[in-house]
N, C-alpha and C positions, 0 to 999 in steps of 0.2 A: 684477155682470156675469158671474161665472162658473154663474148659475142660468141667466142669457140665452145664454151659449153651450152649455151641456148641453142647454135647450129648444129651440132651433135647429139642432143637429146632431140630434136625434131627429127635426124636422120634414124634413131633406132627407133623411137615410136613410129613413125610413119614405113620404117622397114615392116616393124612389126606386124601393123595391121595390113602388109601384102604380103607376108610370108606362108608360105607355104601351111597349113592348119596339121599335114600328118606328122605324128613322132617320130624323131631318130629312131624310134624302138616298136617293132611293128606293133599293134594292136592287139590287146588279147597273147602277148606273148608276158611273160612274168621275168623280172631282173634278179638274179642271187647273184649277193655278195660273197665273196670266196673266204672261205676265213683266211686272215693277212698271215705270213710268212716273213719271217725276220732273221737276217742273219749277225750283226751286230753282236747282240745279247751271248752269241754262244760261237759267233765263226764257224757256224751250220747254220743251215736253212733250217729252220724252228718255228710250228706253230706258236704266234703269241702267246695261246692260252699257258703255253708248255713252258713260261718263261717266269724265273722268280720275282727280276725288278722290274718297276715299272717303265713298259719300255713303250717307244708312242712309232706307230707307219704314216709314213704323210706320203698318198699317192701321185702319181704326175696330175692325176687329173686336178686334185686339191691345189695344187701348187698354179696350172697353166691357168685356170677358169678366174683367180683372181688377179690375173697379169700383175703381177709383180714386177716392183724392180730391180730387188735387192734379194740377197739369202737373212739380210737381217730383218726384212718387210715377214718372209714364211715363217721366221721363227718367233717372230713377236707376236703373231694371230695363234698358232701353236704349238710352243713348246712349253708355254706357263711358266718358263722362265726371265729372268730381269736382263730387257735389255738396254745397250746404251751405246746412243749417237752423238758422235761430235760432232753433226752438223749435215748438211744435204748429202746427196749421190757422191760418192767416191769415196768422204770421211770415215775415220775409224769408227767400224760397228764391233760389237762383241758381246757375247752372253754368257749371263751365270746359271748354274742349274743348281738347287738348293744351296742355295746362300754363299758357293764357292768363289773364287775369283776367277776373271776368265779364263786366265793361264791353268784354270784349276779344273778346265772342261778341254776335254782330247775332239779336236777335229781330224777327220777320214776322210780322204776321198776312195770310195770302194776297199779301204783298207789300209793306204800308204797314210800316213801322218803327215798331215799340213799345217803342226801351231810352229811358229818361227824360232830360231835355234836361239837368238840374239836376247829375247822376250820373251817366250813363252806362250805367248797368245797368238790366233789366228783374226783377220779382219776380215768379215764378213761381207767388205768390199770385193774384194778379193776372188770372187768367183760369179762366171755364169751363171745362169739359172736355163740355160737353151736347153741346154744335153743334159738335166738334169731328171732323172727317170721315177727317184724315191727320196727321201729324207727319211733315216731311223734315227731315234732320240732313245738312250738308256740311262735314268738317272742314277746316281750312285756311283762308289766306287769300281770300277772296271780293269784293274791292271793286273789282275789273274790273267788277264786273256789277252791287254796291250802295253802293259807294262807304263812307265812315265808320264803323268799328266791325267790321269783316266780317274783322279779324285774326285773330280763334282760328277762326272758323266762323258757321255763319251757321243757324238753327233756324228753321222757315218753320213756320207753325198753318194749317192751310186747312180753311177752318170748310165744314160741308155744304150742299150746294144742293138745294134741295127740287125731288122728282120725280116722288113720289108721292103718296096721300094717306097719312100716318102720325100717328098718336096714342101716345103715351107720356110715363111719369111715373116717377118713381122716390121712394121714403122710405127714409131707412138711416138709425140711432140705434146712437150706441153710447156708449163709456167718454169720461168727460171729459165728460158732456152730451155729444155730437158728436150733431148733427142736417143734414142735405142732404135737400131735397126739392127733385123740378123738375117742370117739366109743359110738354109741347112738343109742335106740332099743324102739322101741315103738311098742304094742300090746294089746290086753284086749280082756275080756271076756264078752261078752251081754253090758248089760248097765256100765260095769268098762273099761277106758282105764286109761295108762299109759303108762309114757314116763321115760326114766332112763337115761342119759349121763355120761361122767367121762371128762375132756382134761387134757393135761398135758403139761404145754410151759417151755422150756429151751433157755438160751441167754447168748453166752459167753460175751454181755454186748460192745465189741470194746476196750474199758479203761478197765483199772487195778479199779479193785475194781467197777465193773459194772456189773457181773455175775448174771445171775436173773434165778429163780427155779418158779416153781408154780403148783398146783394140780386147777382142779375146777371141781366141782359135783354136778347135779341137777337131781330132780326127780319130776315128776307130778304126781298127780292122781286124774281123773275124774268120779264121777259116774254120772251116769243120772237115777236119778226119772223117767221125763217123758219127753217130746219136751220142755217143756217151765220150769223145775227145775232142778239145779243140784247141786254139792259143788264137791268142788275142793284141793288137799293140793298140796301146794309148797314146797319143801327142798330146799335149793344152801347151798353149801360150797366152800369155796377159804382160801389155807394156800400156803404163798409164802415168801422167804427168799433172799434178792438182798442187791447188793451195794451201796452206794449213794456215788457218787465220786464229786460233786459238779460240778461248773464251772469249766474252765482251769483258770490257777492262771495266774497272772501278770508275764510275765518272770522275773521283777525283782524284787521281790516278792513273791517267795516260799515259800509255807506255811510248818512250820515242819513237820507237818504229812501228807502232801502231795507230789507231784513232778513238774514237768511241765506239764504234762498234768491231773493230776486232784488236785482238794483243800483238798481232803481226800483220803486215804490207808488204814483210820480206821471207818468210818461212815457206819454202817447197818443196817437192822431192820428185823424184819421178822413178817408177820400178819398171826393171823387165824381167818377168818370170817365166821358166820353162820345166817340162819335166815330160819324162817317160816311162810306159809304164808296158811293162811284157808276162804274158800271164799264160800258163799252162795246164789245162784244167782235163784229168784222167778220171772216168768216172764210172763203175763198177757197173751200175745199173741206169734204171732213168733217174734215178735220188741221186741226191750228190754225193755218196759215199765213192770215199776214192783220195787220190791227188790232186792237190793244187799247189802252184809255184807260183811265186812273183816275182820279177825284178825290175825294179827302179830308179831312177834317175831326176834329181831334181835341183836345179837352182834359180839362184835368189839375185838380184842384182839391185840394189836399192841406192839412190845419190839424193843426197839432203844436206841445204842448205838453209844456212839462217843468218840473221845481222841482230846484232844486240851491243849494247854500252856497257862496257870497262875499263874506265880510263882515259875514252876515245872510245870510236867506234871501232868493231869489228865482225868481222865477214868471216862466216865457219861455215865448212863444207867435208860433210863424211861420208864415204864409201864404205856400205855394204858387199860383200859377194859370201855366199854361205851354200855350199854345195854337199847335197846328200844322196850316199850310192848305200843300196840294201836291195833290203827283200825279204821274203818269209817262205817258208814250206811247211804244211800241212798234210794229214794223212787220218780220213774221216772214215769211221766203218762203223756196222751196225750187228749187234747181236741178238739174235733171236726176234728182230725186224723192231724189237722195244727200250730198245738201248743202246747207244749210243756214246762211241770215244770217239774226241779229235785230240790229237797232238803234233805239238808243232814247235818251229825254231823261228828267231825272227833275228835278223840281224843288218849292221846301221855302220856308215862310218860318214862322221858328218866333221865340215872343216868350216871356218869364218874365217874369210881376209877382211880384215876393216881399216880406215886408216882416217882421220880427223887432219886439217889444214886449218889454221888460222894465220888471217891476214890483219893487222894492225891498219889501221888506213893512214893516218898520221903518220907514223913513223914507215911506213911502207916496209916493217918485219913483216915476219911470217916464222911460223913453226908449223913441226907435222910431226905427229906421232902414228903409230900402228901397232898392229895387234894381227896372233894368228890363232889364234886355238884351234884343236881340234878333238874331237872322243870318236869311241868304238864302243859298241854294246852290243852283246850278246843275250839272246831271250832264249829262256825253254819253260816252254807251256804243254799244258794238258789240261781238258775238260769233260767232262763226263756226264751221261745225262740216264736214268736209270726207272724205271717204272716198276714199281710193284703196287698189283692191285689198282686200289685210288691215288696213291701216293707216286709224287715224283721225285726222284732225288737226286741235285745236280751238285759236283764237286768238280774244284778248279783251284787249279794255281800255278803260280809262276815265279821262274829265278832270273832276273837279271843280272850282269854283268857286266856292267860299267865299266871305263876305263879309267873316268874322271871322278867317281865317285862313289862312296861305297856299295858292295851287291844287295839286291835288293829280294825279299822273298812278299809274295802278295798274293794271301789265300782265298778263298769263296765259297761261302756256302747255300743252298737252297733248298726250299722243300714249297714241295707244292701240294693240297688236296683237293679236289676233283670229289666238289658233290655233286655233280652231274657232268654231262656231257658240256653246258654253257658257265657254269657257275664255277671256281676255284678262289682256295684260298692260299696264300703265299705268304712265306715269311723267306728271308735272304739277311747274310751278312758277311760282309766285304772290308780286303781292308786295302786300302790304294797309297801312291804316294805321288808328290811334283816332284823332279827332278829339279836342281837349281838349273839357273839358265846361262846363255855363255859371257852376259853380261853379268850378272853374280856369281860368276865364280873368276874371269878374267875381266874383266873392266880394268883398263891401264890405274894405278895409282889408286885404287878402289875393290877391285874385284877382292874374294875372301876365296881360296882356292880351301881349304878346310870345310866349305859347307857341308851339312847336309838335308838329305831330299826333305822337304815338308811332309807328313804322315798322317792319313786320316783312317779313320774306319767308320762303317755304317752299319746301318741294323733299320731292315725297315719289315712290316706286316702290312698285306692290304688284300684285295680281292680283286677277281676280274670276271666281266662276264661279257657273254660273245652269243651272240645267235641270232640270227634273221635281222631282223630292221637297228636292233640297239647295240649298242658295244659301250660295257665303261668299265673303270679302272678308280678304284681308290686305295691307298696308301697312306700308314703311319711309317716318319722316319724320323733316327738320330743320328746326328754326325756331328764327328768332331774331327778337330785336325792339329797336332801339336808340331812343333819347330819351324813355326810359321817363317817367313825368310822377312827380316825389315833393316831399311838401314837406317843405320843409327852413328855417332861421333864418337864411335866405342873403338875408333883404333888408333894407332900410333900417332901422339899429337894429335890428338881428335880428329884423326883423318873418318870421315863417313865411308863405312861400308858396311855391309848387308850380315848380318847373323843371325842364329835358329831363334830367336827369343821371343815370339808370341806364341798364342794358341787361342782356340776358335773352337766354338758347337753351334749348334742347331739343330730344332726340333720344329717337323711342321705337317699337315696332312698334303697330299698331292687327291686331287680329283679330277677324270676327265671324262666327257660321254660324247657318243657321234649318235644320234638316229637319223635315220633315213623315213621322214614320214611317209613319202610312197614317192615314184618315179619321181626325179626331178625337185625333191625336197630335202635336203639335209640338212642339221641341224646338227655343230660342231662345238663343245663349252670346255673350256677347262681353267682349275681355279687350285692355284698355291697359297696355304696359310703357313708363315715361318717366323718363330721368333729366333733371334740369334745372337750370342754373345760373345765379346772380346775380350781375349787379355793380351795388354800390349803394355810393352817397358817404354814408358814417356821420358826424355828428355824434361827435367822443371825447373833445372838451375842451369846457368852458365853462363863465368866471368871468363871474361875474354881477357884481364888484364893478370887473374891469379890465376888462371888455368882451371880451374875446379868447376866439376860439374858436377850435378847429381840428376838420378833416374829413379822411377817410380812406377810399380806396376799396377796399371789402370785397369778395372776393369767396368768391360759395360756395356751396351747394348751396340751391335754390330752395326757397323757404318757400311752405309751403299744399299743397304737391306731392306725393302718396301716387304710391309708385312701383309701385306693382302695384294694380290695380284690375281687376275681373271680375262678371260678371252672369251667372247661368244661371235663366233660365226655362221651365217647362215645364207645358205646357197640355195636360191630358188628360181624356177622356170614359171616366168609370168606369161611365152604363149610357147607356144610349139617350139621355137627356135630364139626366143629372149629370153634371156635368162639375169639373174640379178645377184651379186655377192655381196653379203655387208656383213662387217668387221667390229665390233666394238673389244675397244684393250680398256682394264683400270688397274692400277696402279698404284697404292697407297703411298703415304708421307716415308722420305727416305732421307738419311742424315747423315753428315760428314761431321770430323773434328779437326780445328785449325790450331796454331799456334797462336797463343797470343803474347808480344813482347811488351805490353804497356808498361808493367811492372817490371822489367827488365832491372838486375839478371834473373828476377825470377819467370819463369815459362809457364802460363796456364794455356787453358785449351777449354775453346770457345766452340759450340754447337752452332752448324749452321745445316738446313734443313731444305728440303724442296718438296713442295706441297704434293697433293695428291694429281694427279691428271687421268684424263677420262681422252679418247680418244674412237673419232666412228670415220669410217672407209668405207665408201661403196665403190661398185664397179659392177656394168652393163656390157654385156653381150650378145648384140644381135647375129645371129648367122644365117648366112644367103650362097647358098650353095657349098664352094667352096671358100668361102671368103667371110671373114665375122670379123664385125665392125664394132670395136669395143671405146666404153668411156670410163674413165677411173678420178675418182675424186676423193685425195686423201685427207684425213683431219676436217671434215667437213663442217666442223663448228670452230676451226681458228685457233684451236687452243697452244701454245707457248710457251706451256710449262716445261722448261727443260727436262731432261732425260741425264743429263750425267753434270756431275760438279767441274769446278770452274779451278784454278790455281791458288783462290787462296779465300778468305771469308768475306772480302770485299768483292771481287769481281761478281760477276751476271752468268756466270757458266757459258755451259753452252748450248744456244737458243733452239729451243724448238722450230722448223722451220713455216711450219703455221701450213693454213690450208694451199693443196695444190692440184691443180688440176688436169690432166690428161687425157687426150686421146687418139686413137691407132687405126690398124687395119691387120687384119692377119690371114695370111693364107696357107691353106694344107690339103693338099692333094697326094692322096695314096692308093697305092695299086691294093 
């Protein structure tokens, strides 16, 4: 790999110095930036300045310029919040946004809910980055406006709508076998466009038993009625087949069906997912005031296998299928052109078939259990956004109606002032909840069908300012969240299962600035300071032979929690058509608490920590007509420091994958 990065840094310098000397951008002509447009934050298109919490836009161009490979790569540079890898291309990624858990942060795709019915959490595997047009980031409570899961923040994907005719493909190869290629064509006839994609990402993974496969497929089609109506259909598919090799084990502690460097040789899974999406969108004026409708279609298909010792070996193999039919209707107008109501319904009927096989190998038994739940929920929202004077004033909430659990009401408040045209200050306070998931509340011989949702509220102040070349955002916030969901040996015959008994706060500043020092220079920073605390009922006694336990409510400084976290990026054009991106992430010290049985029966709980890590990414861009020749080179100083904890206070987590190398070809050609 390092003859392929010597040969490719010769082919962009050496493009560079015969590339063409004029600007993308004629001469003497001036760039304005538009001020960004957000619709996340309110389910209307909404000036950011006009918005209370801190909300962040990540444009296509940000996203495409530093070839990415992942949605967990765009979020780690910025969202400023903590993310965490269990390992190369395809392994589970996931993000918190102020100190929440990931289940505790709502993923969107243009609006439909993508975190998992079974779990809670979305994996950041899990998607494209082709068709990907925007990225909106809202920190904060958000389930006035989406009800379930929108406690930490809420991350919206708003895939592109074809406008033009465009043609483009991309190949990049690098370390670890890593292969991505796509090929995506977009054209139409009078008032029909469409857009079609295909990608396809391979990873020999680094570890034994890390190999990751995957197809993904999308397809748009738009008609347009007239200027102000149209409908819409969405396709995606993703089927992909990878290893799950765990943590590195304990050296002294090898797991049988493991080695030294991974806890599995047998753990796989493979998913195929689909979904569709149909959209109606009626529109008063050129604004978006008016109608819009959705309806949806989405499932899940997941098979996971594993081999593990009890008693003998045995071979366990569980079937996922989790299918979700909804939608929503909205109805957006505007009074006096400086005020503004949306109101709207959202509604969900979501089903899990799961079923678990265990083979005994010895005795050649076997058993099979299964499982089917399913819920209905019903939303009614309303949001409102209001101007007087200098002041904005934005009021919102919402009622759910669960079927599984009890209704839910989630208010919000805003106020904005407006010392000038660039300058505002904002205060907001929200209060959100998680829903439990279908594994806490049915999980066979386990599930608590009695939960309820976890409950947070926030309260945050900050400022924002917009105008010409700078744009930044600062924020003070506090959040807390009680009935925290944990399981514990609190049920019949110390059966483990999940109940409301922690609670959680945090308080910390959010900072973020983009300048644009002149054509072809931008400069992107943004920096989370959080401290965070826990209360959790511990587990500290328990004889196994008298039955008696006892519990203890601990409290203390929040585990998973890096209290300083910061991203700087910086995008710059070194000639005419070279251009250069570099990434630095850090990261501060972050702590787990383990069980320790030394003193057994008694149960203490041992601190185990993972240092700080520093991480830099560059990535080069020559372009030559219609064709750019790009080289990406991630972790460029090697660093190792794992990213997320490991199974227990002995093992190694799991490993950073160190430095890696990359590079492509891409082409785009558009009428």
């Amino acid at each position: 790999m390092n003859k392929i990065l010597i040969l490719c840094l010769g082919v962009l310098l050496s493009a560079g110095a015969r590339a063409e000397e004029s600007s993308e951008i004629p001469a003497g002509k001036k760039v304005y930036q538009l001020e960004p447009i957000i619709v996340t934050a309110t389910r209307y298109p909404e000036y950011l300045k006009n918005i209370p919490t801190h909300s962040t836009l990540l444009s296509f161009s940000k996203i495409k310029n530093s070839n990415f490979l992942s949605l967990g790569e765009v979020l780690k540079d910025f969202s400023a919040g903590e993310m965490s890898f269990s390992g190369s291309m395809g392994q589970v990624q996931t993000l918190s946004l102020r100190s929440s858990s990931s289940s505790q942060v709502l993923f969107l795709l243009e609006g439909r809910r993508l975190n998992y019915l079974n779990n809670g959490i979305f994996n950041l595997s899990d998607l494209s980055l082709v068709n990907l047009e925007k990225v909106e980031i809202v920190r904060g409570p958000l389930s006035s406006l989406y009800g379930a899961n929108a406690l930490g923040g809420v991350v919206n994907l708003i895939p592109a709508s074809p406008v033009k005719k465009n043609l483009s493909s991309s190949f990049l190869y690098g370390d670890l076998h890593t292969l991505l290629s796509n090929l995506d064509f977009a054209s139409g006839i009078k008032n029909f466009r469409f857009d079609t994609g295909l990608e396809r990402k391979k990873s020999g993974g680094g570890r034994e038993n890390s190999d990751y496969s995957a197809w993904f497929f999308h397809s748009t089609g738009i008609y347009r009625f007239t200027s102000h109506s149209d409908v819409k259909l969405y396709l995606s598919s993703q089927s992909d087949d990878l290893g799950i090799p765990g943590p590195v084990p304990d050296p002294l502690n090898i797991p049988k069906y493991g080695n030294s460097s991974v806890s599995s040789l047998f753990d796989h899974q493979e998913d195929k997912n689909y979904s569709l999406d149909f959209t109606i969108h009626l529109r008063t004026s050129e604004n978006s005031d008016g109608f819009l409708t959705r309806l949806f279609f989405d499932q899940r298909r997941m098979n996971y296998s594993t081999r593990y010792d009890y008693l003998g070996e045995v071979d366990e193999d569980y079937f996922y299928l989790t299918e979700s039919l909804g939608g929503f209707m909205q109805y957006s107008f505007s009074l006096k052109k400086r005020n503004s109501i949306t109101l709207g319904l959202d509604f969900s009927s979501d089903q899990l078939k799961a079923q678990q096989k265990s083979l005994y190998v010895a005795s050649q038994t076997s058993s099979s259990l299964s499982w089917k739940p399913n819920s209905n929920t019903l939303g009614l929202w309303g949001n409102s956004s209001w101007n007087i004077k200098r002041f904005t004033v934005q009021l919102g909430s919402r009622y759910d109606l669960p079927s599984n659990f009890e209704n839910q009401l989630s208010p919000n408040a805003g106020l904005i002032y407006h010392l000038n045209h660039d300058l505002s200050l904002k205060l907001n306070y929200g209060k959100a909840y998680r829903a439990p998931t279908f594994n806490d509340l049915y999980w066979p011989s386990g599930g608590n069908k009695n939960l309820k949702p976890e409950k947070g509220e926030s309260i945050e102040a900050g400022m924002s300012l917009s105008g010409g070349k700078l744009s930044s955002q600062a924020f003070l916030f506090y959040h807390r969240v009680r009935n925290s969901i944990s399981w514990q040996p609190l049920g019949e015959n110390g059966l483990w299962q999940p109940f409301n008994l922690d609670r959680f706060s945090s308080r910390g500043v959010e900072f973020e600035l983009d300048y644009m020092f002149s054509d072809g220079y931008d400069l992107d920073f943004n920096y989370t300071y959080t401290r965070g605390e826990e209360t959790k009922r511990e587990l500290v006694y328990d004889d196994y032979f008298s039955g008696e336990k006892r519990f203890e409510q601990m409290k203390r400084k929040a585990r998973f929690l890096p209290e300083n976290n910061f991203n700087l990026n910086l995008d710059m054009k070194i000639y005419s058509s070279l251009s250069t991106q570099l990434a630095f992430n850090y990261r501060s010290e972050k702590l787990n608490y383990y069980p320790d049985y030394t003193y057994y029966p008694e149960i203490r709980y041992s601190t185990k920590k993972i240092k700080p890590f520093a991480n830099v990414d560059i990535n080069f861009n020559q372009k030559i007509n219609s064709l750019t020749f790009f080289l990406k080179i991630n972790n460029i100083f090697d660093d190792k420091t794992p990213t997320q904890f490991g199974n227990s206070i002995s093992d190694l987590d799991y490993p950073n994958p160190g430095r890696k190398v990359f590079a492509g070809i891409k082409l785009e050609m558009t009428d």
